[in-house]
C-alpha positions, 0 to 999 in steps of 0.5 A, a space after each residue: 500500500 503507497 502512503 498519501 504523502 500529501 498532509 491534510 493541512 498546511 499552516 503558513 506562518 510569516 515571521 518577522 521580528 516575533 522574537 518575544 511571542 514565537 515559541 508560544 506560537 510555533 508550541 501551540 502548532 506543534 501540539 496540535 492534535 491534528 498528526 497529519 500537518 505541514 507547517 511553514 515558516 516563512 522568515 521574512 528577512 527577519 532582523 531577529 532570532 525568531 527563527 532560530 528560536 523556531 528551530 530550536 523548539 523543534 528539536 523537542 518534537 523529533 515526531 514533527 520535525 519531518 513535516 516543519 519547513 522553512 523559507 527565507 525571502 532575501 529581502 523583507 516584502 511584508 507580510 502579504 508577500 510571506 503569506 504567498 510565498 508560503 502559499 505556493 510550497 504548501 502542500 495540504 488538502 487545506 491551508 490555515 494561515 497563523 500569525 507568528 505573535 498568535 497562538 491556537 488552540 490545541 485542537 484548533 486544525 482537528 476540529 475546522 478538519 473535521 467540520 470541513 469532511 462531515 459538511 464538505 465544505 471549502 472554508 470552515 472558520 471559527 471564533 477568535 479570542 482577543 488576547 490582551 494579556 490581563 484579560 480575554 473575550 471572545 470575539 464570534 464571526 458572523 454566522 454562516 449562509 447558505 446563500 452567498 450574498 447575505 453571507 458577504 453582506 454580513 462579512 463585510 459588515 463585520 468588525 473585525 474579519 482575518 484569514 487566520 481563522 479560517 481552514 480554505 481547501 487549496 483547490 480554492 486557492 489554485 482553482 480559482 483567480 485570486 488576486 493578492 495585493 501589492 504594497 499593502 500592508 493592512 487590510 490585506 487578509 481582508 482582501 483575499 479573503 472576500 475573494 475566498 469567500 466569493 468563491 468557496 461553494 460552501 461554507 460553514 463555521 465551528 461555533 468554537 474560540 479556538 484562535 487567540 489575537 495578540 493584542 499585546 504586541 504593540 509594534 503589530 500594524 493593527 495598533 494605532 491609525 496612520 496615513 499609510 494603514 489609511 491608505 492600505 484600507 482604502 485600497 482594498 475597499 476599491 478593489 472589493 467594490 470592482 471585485 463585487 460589481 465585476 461579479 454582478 454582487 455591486 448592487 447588493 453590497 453597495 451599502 456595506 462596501 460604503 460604510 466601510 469606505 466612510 468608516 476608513 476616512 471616518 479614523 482619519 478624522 476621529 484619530 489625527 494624533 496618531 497620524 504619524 508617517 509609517 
């Protein structure tokens, strides 16, 4: 009998300069109860040891250490630049994205699994915890559709939408035209996912907190407002609308694409003391 090489889920995890939150990270994926699993580290020209950190971890997991690769940029491209390259050497049945200061739980990758074969579903998502250090709450996704439109509606609706919650079958990725943006810093899980959604015949949601937010990292890009985090978000609001109206959805989402855009310019005027250069 061949053995499947092929591993059931890919995580990506894009690294640059997580030295203090790293371990914590690459620990909660290490112990997954999920066995079958491919994880990628992408060291994104890393200016610190977070992927030595990484390595060295890994030597007390010598049943993981076959399905743990790494990948070096040769110079920093942001973060949606590690997440593609990361995307382009996996090798799962479904990818999972993971931010190097987040963590999951133990049992996160078994469960959105599982979920995705019993309703054979291309995306499977769940909650997400909000992870403050002295305290935690639990922020729950938006319900799941079945008809696409109302579940857009109510995703882009949404406050706080990531692809780090999401399991997305790679056939998705690979079947389907997704454009990935360039120069965009912020907002960019938020532009590929809507596409993932768009696309994904079927959709469904683990009514679970199994992924944990760092809101503790203050240097992460989602502290603080700034002209260039503006300008990210209204980038990725132009191409979801041109997104919507070239798949005849523009009508439907008019409304909730607008207040998104009136909310982005909105920041800008509530918050001018933290308009510094990025």
């Amino acid at each position: 009998m061949i053995e499947n090489k092929t591993p059931l889920v890919s995580v990506i995890v894009p690294v640059y300069n997580v030295a203090p939150y790293i371990e914590r990270c690459a620990k909660s994926l290490f112990e997954q109860t999920l066995k079958d699993i491919e994880i990628i580290f992408v060291d994104d020209c890393s200016p610190d040891n977070s992927i030595e950190l990484v390595k060295k971890l890994a030597g007390n997991y010598p049943d993981r250490l076959a399905q743990i690769r790494y990948v070096r940029h040769d110079q920093n491209r942001g973060l949606a630049q590690a997440r593609k390259t990361g995307l382009d050497i996996a090798t799962g049945e479904y990818v999972a994205h993971c931010d190097s200061d987040d963590y999951v739980s133990l049992e996160m990758y078994e469960k959105l699994y599982d979920e995705a074969e019993r309703t054979k579903s291309e995306i499977v998502y769940c909650n997400l915890v909000m992870d403050y250090g002295i305290k935690q709450t639990v922020l729950s996704s938006v319900l799941s559709y079945e008809e696409k439109s109302i579940f857009l509606e109510r995703y882009i609706s949404f406050d706080w939408n990531s692809l780090c919650n999401l399991l997305v079958k790679r056939s998705v990725y690979f079947g389907n035209i997704i454009s990935y943006p360039i120069g965009i810093a912020y907002c960019e899980d938020f532009y590929v996912s809507c596409q993932l959604f768009y696309y994904a015949k079927k959709i469904s949601k683990v009514n679970e907190s199994l992924y944990f937010y760092n809101r503790t990292n203050e240097s992460s890009i989602t502290h603080g407002v700034n002209p260039k985090i503006a300008e990210d978000e209204k980038k990725t609001y132009q191409f979801i609308i041109s997104f919507m109206e070239e798949h005849g959805l523009g009508h439907r989402l008019e409304k909730v694409l607008s207040w998104r855009v009136l909310r982005n310019k909105q920041d800008l005027v509530l918050f001018p003391d933290k308009h510094e250069e990025f």
